[in-house]
N, C-alpha and C positions, 0 to 999 in steps of 0.2 A: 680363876682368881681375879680380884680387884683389889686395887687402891686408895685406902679412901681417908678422910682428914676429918679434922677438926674446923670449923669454920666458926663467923661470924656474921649476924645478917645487922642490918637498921632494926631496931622495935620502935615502931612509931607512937605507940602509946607510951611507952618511957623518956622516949626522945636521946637512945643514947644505941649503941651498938649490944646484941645480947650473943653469947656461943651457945649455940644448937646445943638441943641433948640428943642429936641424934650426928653419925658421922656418914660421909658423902663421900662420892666420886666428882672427881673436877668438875664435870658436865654438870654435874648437878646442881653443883655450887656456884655454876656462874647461870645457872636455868633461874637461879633465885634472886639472885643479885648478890650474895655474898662473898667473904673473902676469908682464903685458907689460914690459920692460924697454926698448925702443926706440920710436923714431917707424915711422908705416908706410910701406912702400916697395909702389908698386903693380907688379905681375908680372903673368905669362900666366897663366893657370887650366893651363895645359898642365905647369904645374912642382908642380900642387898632384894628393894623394891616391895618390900612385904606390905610397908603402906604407902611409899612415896618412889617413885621412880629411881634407881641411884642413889637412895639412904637407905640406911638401917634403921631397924626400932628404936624407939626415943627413951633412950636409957643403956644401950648396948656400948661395950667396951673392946673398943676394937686390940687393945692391948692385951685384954685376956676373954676371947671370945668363951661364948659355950660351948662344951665336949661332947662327940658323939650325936647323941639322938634324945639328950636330952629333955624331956619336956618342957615346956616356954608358958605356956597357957592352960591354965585353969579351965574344964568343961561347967 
């Protein structure tokens, strides 16, 4: 099991602060520069690093993960 948040990082190209669509482990969040915006919600380790070291998928909801075994991606 892991803990992971909601953050925020700098987007330089907007020039203001943006919240990830993706949620993180502390480590992760400070690997980036960012900062936690939420409380932690604890999860499977199985939803973390799929593309990023200590985040989840960019759209995943740590509040109501996926059930079971079910399928994520389109072949």
């Amino acid at each position: 099991m892991a803990v992971v948040y909601r953050f925020q990082t700098w987007d330089i190209t907007n020039d203001c602060f943006q919240t990830s669509r993706r949620w993180a482990a502390k480590e992760a969040i400070e690997r980036v520069g960012g900062q936690v915006i939420s409380e932690g919600i604890e999860i499977d380790d199985k939803f973390l690093g799929g593309e990023v070291d200590g985040m989840t998928a960019r759209g995943f909801d740590a509040r109501n993960p996926p059930s079971g075994d079910f399928q994520t991606r389109v072949r």
